[in-house]
Each structure stands twice: as structure tokens, then as C-alpha cells.
DSSP file (Angstrom, degrees, kcal/mol; ACC not computed):
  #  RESIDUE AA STRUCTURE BP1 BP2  ACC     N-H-->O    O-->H-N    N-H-->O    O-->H-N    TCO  KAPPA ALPHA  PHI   PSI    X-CA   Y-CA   Z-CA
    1    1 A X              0   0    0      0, 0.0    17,-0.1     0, 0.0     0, 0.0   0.000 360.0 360.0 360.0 138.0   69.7   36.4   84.7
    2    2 A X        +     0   0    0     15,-0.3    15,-3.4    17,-0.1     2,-0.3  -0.483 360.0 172.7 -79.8 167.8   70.5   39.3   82.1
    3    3 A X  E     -A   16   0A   0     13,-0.2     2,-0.3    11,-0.0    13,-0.2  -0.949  18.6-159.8-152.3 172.9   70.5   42.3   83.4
    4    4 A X  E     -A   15   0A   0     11,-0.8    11,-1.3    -2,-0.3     2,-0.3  -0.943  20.9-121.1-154.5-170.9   71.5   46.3   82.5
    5    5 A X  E     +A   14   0A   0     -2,-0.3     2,-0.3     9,-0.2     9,-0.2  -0.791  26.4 178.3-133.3 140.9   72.3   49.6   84.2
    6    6 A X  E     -A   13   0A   0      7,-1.3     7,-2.3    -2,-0.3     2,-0.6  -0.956  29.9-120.7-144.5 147.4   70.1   52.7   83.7
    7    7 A X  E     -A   12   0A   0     -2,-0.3     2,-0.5     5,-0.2     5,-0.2  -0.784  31.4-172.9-120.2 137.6   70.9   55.8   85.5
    8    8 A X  E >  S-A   11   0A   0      3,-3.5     3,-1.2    -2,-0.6    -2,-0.0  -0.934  71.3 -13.1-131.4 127.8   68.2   57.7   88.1
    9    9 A X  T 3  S-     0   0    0     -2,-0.5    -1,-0.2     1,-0.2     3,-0.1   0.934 135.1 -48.1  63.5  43.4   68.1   60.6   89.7
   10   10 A X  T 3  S+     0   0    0      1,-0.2     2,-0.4    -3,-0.1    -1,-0.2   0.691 117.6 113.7  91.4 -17.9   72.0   60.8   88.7
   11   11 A X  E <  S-A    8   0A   0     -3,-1.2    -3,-3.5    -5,-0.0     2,-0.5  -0.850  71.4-125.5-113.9 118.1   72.4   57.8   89.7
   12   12 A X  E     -A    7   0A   0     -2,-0.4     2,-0.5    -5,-0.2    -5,-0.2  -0.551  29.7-177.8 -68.5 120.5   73.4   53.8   88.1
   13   13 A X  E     -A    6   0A   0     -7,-2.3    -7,-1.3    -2,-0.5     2,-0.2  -0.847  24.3-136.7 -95.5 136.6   70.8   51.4   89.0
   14   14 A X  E     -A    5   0A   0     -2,-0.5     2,-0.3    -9,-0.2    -9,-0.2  -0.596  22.5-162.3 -75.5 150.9   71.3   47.3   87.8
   15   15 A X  E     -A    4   0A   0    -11,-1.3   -11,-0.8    -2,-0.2     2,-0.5  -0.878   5.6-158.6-133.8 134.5   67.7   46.6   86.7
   16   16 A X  E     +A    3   0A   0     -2,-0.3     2,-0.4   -13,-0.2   -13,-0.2  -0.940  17.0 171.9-114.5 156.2   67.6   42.7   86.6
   17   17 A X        -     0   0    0    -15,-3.4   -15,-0.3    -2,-0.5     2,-0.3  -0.997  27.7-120.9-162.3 162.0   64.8   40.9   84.4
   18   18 A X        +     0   0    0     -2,-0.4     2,-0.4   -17,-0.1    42,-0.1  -0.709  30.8 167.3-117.7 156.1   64.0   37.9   83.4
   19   19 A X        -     0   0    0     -2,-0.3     2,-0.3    41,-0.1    36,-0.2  -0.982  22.7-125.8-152.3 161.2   63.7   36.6   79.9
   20   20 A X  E     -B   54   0B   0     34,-1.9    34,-1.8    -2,-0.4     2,-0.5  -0.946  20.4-165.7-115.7 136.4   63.4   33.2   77.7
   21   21 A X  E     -B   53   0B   0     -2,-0.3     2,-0.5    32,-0.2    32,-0.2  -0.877  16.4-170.8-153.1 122.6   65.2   32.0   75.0
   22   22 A X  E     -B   52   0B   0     30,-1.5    30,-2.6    -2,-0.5     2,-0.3  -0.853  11.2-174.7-101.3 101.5   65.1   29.5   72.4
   23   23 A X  E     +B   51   0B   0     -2,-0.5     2,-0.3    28,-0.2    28,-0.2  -0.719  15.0 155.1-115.8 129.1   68.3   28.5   70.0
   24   24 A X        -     0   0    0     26,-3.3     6,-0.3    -2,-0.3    -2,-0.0  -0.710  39.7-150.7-162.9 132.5   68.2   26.1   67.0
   25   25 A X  S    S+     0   0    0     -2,-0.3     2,-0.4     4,-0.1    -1,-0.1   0.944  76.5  86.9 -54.6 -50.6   69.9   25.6   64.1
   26   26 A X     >  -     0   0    0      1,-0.2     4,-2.8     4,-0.1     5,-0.2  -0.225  64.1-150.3 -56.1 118.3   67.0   24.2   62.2
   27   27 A X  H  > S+     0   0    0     -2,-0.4     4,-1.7     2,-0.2     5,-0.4   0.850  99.9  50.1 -34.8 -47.9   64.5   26.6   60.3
   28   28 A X  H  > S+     0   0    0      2,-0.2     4,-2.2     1,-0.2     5,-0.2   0.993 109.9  49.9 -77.0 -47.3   61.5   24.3   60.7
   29   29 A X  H >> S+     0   0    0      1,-0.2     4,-2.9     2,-0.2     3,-1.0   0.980 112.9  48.9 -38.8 -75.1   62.1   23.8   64.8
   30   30 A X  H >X S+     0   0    0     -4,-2.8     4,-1.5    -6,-0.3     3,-1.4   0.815 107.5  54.2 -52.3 -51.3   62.3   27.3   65.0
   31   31 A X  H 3X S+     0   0    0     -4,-1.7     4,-4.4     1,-0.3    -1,-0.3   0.812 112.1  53.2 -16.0 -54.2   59.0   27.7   62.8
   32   32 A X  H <X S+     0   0    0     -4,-2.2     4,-1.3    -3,-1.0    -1,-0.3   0.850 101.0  46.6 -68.6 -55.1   57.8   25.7   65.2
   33   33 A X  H <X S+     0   0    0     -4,-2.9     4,-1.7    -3,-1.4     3,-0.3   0.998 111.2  54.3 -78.8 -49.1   58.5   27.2   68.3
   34   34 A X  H  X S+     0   0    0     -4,-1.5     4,-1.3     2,-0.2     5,-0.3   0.974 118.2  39.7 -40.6 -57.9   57.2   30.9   67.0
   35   35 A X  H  X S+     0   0    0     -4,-4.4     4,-3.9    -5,-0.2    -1,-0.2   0.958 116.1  43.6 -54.4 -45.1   53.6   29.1   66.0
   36   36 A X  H  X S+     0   0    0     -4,-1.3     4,-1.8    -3,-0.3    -2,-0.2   0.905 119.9  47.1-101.2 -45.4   53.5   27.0   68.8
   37   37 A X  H >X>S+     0   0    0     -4,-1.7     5,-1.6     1,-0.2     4,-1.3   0.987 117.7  49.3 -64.2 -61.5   54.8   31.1   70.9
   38   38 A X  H 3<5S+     0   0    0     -4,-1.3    -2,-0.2     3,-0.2    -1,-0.2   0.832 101.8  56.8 -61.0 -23.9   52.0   32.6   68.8
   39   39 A X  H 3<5S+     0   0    0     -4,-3.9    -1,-0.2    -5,-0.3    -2,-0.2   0.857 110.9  40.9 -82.1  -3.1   49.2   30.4   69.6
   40   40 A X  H <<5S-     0   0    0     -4,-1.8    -1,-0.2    -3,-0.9    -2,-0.2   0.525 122.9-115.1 -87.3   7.1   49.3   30.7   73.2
   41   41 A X  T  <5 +     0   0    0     -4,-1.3     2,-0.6     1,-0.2    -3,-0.2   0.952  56.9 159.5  66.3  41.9   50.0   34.9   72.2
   42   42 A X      < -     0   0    0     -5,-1.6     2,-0.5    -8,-0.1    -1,-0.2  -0.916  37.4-130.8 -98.7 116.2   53.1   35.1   73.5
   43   43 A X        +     0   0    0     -2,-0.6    12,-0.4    -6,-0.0    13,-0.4  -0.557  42.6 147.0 -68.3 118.3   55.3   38.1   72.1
   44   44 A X        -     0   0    0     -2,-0.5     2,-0.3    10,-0.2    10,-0.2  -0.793  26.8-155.3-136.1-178.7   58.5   37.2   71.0
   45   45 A X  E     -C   53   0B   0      8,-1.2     8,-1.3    -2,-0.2     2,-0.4  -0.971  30.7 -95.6-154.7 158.8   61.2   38.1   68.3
   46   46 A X  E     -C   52   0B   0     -2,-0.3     6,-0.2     6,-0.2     3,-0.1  -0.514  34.2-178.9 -45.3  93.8   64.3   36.7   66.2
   47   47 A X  E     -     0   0B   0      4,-1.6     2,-0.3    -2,-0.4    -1,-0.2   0.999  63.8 -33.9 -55.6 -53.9   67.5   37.7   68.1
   48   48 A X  E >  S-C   51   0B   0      3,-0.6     3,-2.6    -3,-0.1    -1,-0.3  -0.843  84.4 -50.9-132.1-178.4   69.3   36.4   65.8
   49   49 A X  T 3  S+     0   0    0     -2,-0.3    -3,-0.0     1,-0.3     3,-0.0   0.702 130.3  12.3  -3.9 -61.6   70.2   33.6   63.1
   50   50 A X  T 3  S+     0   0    0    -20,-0.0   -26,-3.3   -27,-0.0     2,-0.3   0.256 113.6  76.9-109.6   4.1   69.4   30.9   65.5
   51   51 A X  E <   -BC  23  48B   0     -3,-2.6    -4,-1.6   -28,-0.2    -3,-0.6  -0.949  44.3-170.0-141.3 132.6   67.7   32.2   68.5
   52   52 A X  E     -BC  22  46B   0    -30,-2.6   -30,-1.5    -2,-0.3     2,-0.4  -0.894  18.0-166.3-127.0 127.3   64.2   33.4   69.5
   53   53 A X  E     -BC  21  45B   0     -8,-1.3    -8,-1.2    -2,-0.5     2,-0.4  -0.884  22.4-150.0-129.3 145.8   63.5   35.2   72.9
   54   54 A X  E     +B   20   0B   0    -34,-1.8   -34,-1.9    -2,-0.4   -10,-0.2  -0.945  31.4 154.3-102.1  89.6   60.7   36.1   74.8
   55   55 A X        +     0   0    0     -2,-0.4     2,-0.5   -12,-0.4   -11,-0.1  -0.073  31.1 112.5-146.4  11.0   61.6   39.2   76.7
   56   56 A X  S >>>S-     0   0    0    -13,-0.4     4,-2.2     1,-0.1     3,-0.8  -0.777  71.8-127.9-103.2 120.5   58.1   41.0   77.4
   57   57 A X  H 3>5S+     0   0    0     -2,-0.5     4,-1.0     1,-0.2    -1,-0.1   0.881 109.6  45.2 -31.0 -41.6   57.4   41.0   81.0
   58   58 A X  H 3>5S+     0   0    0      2,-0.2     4,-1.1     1,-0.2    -1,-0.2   0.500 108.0  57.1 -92.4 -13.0   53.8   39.4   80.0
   59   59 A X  H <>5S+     0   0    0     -3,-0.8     4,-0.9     2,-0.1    -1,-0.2   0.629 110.7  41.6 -96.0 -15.8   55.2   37.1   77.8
   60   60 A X  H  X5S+     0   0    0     -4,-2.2     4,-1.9     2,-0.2    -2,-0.2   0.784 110.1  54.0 -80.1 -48.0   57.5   35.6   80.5
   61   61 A X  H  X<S+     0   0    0     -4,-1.0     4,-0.5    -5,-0.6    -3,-0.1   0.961 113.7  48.6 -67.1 -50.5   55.0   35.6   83.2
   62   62 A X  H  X S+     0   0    0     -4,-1.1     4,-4.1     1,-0.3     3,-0.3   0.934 113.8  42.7 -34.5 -62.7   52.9   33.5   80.3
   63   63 A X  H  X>S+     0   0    0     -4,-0.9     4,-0.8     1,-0.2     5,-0.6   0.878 115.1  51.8 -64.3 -42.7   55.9   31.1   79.6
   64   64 A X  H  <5S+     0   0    0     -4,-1.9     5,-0.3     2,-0.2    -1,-0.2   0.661 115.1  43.1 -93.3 -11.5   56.6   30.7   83.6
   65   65 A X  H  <5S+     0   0    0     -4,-0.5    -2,-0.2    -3,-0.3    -1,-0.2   0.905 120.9  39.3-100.0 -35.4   52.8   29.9   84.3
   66   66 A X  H  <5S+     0   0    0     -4,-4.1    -2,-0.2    -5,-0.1    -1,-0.2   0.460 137.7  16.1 -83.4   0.5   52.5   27.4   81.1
   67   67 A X  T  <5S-     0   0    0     -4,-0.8    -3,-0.2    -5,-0.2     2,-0.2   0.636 112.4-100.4-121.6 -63.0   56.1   25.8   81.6
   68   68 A X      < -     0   0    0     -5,-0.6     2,-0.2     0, 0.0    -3,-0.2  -0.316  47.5 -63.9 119.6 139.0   57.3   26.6   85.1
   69   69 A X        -     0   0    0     -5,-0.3    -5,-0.0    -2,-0.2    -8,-0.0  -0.490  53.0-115.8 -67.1 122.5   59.5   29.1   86.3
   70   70 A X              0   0    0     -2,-0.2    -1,-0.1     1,-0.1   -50,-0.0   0.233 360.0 360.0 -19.4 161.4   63.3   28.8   85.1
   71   71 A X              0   0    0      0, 0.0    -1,-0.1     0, 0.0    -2,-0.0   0.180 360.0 360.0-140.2 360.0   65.7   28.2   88.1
């Protein structure tokens, strides 16, 4: 699970969070998962080249209720 460090009260915290992520070389696949992300209204964005992830708390919750929670 990714996670990152934020500091409170002075202090480093680990924050863990959960996120989804979809890698494919093909253009059209990907196309495909972003319509397919957008019709249920799921926010997502490009990380990069190949890869598109779903990183909004509410867009995760979405994806875990219509898929099933990640293990």
C-alpha cells in the first residue's frame, strides 16, 4: 500500500492510503479504461506514459464497491 510521512505537531506521522492503478502499453486500452473510469464518475489521472490511477479517497471507495476491495 503506498504510503508518505507528513509532519504534526512537530512530529513525522506515516499516513497510509490506498490507491488503484492501471498500466498499459496500448493507447486504445487505456482510452478505454478512462471512459469506462468516467462513466461510473470515477476521478482519475495519467501518471504517466502508461499508467492511470485512481487516488481520490471517493474514487477508491467507488472502485472497491464496484470491483471488490484489493488484497
Amino acid at each position: 500500500m503506498p504510503w508518505t510521512t507528513k509532519i504534526v505537531a512537530g512530529e513525522r506521522k506515516r499516513y497510509d492510503y490506498p490507491r488503484w492503478q492501471f498500466t498499459n502499453h496500448s493507447a486504445d486500452i487505456r482510452e478505454l479504461c478512462c471512459w469506462a473510469l468516467d462513466l461510473v464518475g470515477i476521478p482519475w489521472r495519467q501518471s504517466n506514459t502508461y499508467v492511470i490511477s485512481v487516488s481520490t479517497r471517493a474514487g477508491v471507495a467507488r472502485l472497491d464497491e464496484l470491483i471488490g476491495a484489493k488484497c
